[in-house]
N, CA, C and O atoms as a CHARMM CRD file, in Angstrom:
* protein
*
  240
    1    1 UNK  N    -15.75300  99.30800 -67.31500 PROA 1      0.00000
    2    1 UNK  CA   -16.76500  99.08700 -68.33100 PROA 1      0.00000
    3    1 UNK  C    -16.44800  99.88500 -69.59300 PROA 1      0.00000
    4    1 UNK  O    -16.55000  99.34900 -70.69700 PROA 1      0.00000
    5    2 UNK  N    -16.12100 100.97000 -69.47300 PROA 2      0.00000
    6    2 UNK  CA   -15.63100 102.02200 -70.98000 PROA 2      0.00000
    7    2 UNK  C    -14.43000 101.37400 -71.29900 PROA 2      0.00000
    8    2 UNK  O    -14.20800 101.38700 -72.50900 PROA 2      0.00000
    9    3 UNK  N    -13.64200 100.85200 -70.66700 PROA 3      0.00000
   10    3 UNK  CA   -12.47100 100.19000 -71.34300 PROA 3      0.00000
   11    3 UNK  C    -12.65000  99.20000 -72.15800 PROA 3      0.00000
   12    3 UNK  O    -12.09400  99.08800 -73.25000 PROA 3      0.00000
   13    4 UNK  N    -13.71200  98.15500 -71.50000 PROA 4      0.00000
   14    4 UNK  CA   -14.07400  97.28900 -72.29800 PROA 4      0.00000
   15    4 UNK  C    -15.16000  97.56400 -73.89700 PROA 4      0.00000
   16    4 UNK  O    -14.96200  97.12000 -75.02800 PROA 4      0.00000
   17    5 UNK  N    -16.08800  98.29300 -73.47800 PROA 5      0.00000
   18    5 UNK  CA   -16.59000  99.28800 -74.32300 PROA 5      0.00000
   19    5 UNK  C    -15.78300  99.41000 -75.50400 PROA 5      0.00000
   20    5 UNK  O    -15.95700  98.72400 -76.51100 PROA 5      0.00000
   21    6 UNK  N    -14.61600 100.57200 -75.32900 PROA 6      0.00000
   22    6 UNK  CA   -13.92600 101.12500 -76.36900 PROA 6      0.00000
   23    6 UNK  C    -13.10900 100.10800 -76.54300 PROA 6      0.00000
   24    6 UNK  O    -12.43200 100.40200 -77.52800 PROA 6      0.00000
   25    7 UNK  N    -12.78000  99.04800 -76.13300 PROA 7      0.00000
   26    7 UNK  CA   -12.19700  98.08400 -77.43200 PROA 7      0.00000
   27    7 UNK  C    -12.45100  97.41000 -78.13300 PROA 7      0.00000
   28    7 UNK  O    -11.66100  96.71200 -78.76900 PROA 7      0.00000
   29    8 UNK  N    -14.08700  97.42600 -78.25500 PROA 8      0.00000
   30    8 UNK  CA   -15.16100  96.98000 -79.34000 PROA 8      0.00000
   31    8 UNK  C    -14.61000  97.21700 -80.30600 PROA 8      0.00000
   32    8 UNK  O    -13.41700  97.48100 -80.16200 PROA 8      0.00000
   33    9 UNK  N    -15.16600  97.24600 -81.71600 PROA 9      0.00000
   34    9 UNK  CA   -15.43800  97.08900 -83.36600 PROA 9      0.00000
   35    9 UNK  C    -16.51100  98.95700 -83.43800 PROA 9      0.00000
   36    9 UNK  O    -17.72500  99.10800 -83.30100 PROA 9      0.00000
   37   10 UNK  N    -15.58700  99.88400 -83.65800 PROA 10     0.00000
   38   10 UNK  CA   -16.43300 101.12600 -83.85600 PROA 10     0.00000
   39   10 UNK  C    -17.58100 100.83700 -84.46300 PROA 10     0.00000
   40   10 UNK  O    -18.61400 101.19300 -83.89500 PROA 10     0.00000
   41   11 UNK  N    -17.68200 100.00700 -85.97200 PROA 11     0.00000
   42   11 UNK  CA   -18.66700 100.35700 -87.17300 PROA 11     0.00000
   43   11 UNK  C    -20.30000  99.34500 -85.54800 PROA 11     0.00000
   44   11 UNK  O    -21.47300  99.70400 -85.44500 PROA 11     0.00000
   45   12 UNK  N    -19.73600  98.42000 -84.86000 PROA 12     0.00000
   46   12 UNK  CA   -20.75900  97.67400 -84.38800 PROA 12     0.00000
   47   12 UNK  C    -21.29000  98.93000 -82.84200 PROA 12     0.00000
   48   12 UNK  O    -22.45700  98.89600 -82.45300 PROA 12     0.00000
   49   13 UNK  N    -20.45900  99.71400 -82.30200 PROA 13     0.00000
   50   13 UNK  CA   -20.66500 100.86900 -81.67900 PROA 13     0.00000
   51   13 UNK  C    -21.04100 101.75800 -82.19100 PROA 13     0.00000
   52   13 UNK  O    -21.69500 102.59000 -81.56200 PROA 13     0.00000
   53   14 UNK  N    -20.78600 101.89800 -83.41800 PROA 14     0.00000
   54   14 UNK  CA   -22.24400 102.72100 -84.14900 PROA 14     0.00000
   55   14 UNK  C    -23.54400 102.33400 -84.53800 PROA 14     0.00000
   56   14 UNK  O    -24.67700 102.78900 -84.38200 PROA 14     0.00000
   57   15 UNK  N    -23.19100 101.65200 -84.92400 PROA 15     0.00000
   58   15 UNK  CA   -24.77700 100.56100 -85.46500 PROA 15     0.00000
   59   15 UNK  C    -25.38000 100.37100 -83.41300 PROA 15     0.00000
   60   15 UNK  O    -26.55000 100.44000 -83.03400 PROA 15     0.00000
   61   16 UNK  N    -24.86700 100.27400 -83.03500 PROA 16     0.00000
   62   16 UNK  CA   -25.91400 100.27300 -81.29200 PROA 16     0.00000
   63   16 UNK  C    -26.30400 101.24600 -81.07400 PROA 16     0.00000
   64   16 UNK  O    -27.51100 101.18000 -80.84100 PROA 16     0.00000
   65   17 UNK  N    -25.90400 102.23400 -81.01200 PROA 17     0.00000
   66   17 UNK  CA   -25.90700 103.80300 -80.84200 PROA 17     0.00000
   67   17 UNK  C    -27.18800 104.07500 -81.84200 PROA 17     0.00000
   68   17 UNK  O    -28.32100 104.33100 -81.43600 PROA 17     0.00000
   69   18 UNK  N    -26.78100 103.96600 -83.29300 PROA 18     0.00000
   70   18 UNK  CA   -28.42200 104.41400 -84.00100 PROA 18     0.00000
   71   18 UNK  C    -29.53500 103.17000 -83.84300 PROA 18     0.00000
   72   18 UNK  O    -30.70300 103.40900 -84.14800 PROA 18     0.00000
   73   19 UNK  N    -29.31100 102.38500 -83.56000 PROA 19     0.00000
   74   19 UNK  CA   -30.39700 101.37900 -82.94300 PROA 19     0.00000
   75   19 UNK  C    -31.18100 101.70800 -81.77800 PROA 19     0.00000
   76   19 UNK  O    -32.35700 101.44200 -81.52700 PROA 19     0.00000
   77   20 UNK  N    -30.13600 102.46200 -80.97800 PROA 20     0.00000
   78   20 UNK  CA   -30.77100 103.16700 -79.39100 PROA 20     0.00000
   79   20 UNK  C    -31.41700 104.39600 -79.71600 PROA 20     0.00000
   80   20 UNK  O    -32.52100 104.50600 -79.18300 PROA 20     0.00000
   81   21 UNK  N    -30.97400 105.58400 -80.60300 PROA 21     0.00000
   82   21 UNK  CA   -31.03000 106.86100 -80.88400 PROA 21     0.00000
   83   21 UNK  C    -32.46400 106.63700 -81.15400 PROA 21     0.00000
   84   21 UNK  O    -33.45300 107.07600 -80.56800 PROA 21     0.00000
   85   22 UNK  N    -32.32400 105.64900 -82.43900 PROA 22     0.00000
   86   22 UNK  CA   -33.30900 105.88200 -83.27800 PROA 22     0.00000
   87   22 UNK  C    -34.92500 105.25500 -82.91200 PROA 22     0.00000
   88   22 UNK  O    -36.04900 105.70500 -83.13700 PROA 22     0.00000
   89   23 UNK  N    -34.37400 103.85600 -82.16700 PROA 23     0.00000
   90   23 UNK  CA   -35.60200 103.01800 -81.45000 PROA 23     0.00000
   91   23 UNK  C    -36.11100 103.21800 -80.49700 PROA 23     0.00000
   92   23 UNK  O    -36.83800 102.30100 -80.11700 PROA 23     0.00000
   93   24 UNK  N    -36.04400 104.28400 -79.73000 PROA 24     0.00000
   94   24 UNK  CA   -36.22800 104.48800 -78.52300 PROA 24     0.00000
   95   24 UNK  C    -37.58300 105.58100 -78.71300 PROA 24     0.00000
   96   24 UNK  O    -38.21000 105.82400 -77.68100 PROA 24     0.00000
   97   25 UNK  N    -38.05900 106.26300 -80.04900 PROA 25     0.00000
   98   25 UNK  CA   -39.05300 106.85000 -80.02900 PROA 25     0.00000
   99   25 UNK  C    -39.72100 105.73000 -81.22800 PROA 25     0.00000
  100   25 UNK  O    -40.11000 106.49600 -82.11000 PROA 25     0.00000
  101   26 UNK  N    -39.92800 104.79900 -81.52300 PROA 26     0.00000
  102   26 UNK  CA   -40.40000 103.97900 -82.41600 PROA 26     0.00000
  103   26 UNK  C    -41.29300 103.20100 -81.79900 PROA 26     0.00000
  104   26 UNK  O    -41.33800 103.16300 -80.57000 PROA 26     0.00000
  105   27 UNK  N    -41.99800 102.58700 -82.46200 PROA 27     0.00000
  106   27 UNK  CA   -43.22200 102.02300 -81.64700 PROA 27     0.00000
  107   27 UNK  C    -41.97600 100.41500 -81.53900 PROA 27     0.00000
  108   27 UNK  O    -40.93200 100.32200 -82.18600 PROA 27     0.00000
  109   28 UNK  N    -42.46700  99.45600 -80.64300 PROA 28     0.00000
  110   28 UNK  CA   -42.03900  98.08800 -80.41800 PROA 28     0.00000
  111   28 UNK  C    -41.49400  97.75500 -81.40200 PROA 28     0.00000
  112   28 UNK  O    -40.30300  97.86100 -81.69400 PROA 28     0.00000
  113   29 UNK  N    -42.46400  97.26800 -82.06500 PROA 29     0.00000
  114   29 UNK  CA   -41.90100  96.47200 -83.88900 PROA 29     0.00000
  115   29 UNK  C    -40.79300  97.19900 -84.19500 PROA 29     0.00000
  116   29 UNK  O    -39.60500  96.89900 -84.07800 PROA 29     0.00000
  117   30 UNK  N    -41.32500  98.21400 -84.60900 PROA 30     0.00000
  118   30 UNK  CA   -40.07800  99.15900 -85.65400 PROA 30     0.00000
  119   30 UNK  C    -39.12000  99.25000 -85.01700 PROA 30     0.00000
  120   30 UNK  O    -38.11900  99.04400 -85.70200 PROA 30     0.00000
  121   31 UNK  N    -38.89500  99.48700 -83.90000 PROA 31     0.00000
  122   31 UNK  CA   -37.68100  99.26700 -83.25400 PROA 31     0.00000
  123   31 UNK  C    -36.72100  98.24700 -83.50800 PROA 31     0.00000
  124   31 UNK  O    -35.57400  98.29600 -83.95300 PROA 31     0.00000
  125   32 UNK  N    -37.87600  96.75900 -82.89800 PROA 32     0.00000
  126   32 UNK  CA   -36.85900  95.42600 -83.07700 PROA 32     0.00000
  127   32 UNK  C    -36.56800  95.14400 -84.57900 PROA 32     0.00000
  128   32 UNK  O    -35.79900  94.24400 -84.91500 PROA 32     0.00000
  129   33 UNK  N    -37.19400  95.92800 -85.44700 PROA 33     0.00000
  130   33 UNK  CA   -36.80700  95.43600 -87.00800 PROA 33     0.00000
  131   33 UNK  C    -35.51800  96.58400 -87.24600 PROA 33     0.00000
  132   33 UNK  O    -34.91500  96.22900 -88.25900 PROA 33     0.00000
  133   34 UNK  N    -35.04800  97.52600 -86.80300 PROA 34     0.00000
  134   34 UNK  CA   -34.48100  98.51700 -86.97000 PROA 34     0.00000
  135   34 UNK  C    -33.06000  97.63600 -86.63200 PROA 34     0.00000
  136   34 UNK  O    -32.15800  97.29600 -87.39800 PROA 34     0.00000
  137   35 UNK  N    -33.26400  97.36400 -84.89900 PROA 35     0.00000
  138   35 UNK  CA   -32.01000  96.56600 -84.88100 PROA 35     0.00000
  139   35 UNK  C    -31.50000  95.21500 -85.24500 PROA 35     0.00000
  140   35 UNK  O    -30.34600  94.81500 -85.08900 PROA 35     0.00000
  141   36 UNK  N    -32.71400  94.42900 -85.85500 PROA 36     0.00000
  142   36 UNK  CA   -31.98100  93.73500 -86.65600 PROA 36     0.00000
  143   36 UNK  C    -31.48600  94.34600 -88.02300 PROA 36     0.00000
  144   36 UNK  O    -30.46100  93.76200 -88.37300 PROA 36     0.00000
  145   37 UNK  N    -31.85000  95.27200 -88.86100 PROA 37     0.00000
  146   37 UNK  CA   -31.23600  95.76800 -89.42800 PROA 37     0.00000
  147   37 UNK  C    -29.68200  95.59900 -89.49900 PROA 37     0.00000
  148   37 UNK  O    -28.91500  94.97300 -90.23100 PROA 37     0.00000
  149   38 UNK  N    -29.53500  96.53900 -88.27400 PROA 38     0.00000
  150   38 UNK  CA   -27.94600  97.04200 -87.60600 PROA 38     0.00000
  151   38 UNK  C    -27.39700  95.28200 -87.22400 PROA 38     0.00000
  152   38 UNK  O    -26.32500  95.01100 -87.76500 PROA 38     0.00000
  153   39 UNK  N    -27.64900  94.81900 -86.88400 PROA 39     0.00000
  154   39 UNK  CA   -27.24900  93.48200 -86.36600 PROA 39     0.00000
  155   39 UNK  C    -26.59500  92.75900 -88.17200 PROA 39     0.00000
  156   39 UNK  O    -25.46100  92.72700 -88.65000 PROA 39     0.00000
  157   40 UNK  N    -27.52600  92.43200 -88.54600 PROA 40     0.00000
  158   40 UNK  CA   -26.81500  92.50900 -90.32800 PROA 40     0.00000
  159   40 UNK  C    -25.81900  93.02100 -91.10200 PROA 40     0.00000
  160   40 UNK  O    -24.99300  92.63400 -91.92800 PROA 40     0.00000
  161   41 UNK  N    -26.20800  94.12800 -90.50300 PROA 41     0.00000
  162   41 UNK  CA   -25.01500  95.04200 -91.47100 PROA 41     0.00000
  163   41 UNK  C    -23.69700  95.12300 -90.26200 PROA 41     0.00000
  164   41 UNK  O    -22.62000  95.61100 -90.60500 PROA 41     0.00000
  165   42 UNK  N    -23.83100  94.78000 -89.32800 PROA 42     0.00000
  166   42 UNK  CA   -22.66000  94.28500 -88.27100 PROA 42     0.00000
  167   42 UNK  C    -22.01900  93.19700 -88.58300 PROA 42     0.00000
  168   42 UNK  O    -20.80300  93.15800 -88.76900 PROA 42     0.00000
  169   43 UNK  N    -23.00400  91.96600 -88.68600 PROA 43     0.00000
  170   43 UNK  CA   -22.13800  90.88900 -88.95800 PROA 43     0.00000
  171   43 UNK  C    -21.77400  90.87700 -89.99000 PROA 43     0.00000
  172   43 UNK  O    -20.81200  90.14200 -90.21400 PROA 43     0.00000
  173   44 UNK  N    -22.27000  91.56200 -90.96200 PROA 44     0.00000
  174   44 UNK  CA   -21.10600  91.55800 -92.50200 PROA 44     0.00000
  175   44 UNK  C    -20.17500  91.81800 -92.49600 PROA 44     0.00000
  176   44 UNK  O    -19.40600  91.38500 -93.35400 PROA 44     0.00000
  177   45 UNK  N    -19.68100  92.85500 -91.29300 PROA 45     0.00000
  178   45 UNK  CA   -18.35300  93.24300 -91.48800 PROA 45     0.00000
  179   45 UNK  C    -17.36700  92.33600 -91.62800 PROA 45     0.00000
  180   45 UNK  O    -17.50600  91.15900 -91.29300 PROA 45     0.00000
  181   46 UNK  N    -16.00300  92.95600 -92.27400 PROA 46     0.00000
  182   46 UNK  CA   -14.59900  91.77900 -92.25800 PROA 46     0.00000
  183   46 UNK  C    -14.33800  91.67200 -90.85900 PROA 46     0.00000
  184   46 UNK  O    -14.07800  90.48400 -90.66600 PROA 46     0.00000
  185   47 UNK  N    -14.25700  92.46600 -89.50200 PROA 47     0.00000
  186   47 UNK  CA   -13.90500  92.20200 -88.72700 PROA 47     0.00000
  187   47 UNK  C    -14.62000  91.21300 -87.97000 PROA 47     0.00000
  188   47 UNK  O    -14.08900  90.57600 -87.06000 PROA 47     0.00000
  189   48 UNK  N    -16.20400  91.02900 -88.44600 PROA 48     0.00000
  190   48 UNK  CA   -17.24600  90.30000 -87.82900 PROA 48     0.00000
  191   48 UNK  C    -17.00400  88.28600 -88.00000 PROA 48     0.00000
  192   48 UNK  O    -17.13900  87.34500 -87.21800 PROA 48     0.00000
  193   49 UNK  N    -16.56800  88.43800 -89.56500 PROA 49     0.00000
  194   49 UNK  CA   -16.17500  87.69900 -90.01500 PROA 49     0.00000
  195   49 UNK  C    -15.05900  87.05400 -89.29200 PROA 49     0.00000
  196   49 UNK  O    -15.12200  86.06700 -88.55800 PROA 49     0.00000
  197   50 UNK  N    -13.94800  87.81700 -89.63400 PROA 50     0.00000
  198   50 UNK  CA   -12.79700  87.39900 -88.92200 PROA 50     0.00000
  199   50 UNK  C    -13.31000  86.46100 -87.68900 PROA 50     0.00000
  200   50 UNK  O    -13.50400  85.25400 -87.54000 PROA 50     0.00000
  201   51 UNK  N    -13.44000  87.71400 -86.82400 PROA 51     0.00000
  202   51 UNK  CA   -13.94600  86.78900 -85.03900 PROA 51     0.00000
  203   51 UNK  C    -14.47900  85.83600 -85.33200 PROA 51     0.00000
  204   51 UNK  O    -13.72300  84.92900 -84.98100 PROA 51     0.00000
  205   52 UNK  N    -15.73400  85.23800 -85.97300 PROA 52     0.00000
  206   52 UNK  CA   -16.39600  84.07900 -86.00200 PROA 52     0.00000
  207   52 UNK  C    -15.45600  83.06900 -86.27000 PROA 52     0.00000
  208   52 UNK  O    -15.24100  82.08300 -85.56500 PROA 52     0.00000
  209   53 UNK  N    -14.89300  83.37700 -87.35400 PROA 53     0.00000
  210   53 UNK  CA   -13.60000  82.28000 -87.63500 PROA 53     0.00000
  211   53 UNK  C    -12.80200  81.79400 -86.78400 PROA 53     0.00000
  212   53 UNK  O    -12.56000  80.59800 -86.62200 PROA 53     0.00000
  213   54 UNK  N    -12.25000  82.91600 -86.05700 PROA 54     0.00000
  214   54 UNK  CA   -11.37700  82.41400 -84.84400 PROA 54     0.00000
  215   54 UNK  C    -12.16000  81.73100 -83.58400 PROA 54     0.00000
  216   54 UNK  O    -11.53400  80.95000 -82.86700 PROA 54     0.00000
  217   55 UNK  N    -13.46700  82.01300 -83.32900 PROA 55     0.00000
  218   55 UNK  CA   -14.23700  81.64600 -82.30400 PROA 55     0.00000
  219   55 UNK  C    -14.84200  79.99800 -82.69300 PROA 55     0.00000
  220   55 UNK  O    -15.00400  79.09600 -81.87200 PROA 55     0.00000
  221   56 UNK  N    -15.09200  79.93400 -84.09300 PROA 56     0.00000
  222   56 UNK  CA   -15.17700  78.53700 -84.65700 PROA 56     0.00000
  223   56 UNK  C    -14.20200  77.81600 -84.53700 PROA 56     0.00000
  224   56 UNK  O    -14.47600  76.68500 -84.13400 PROA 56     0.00000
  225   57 UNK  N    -12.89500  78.07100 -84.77600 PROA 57     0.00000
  226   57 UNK  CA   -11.22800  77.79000 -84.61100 PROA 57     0.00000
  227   57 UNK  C    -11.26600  76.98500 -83.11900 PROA 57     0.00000
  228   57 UNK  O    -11.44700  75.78600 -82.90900 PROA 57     0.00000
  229   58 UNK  N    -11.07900  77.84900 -82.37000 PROA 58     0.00000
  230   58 UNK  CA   -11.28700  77.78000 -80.59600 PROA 58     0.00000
  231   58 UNK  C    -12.10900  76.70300 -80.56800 PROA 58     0.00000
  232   58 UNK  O    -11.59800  75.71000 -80.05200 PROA 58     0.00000
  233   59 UNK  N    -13.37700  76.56800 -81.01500 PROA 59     0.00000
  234   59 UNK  CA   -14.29600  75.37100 -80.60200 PROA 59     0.00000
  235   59 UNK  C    -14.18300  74.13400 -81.19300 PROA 59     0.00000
  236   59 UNK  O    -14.95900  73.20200 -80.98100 PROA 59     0.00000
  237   60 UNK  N    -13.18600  74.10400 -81.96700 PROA 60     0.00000
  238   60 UNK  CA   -13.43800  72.62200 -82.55600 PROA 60     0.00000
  239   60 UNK  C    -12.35100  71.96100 -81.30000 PROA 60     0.00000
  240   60 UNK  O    -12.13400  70.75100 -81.24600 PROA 60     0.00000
């Protein structure tokens, strides 16, 4: 499981990490708005990008 783990996308292993840190004393809401937050600023990334492309690629 840590193997698979650590060959994630760091910036999206951080963004989970302060989603957990931070939501876990937040009431419900604020929580789930917190990680969509992080979910956003994840998929913006170039690497986020990238994958979709190739995963769109694969499916046609």
């Amino acid at each position: 499981f840590l193997k698979k783990l650590h060959a994630k996308s760091a910036v999206a292993l951080s963004l989970l990490k302060r989603a957990i840190n931070s939501g876990i004393n937040m009431p419900l809401e604020h929580a789930l708005m917190t990680e969509a937050d992080c979910f956003t600023i994840a998929f913006a990334t170039e690497d986020a990008q990238k994958n979709l492309k190739a995963f769109l690629k694969r499916r046609k």
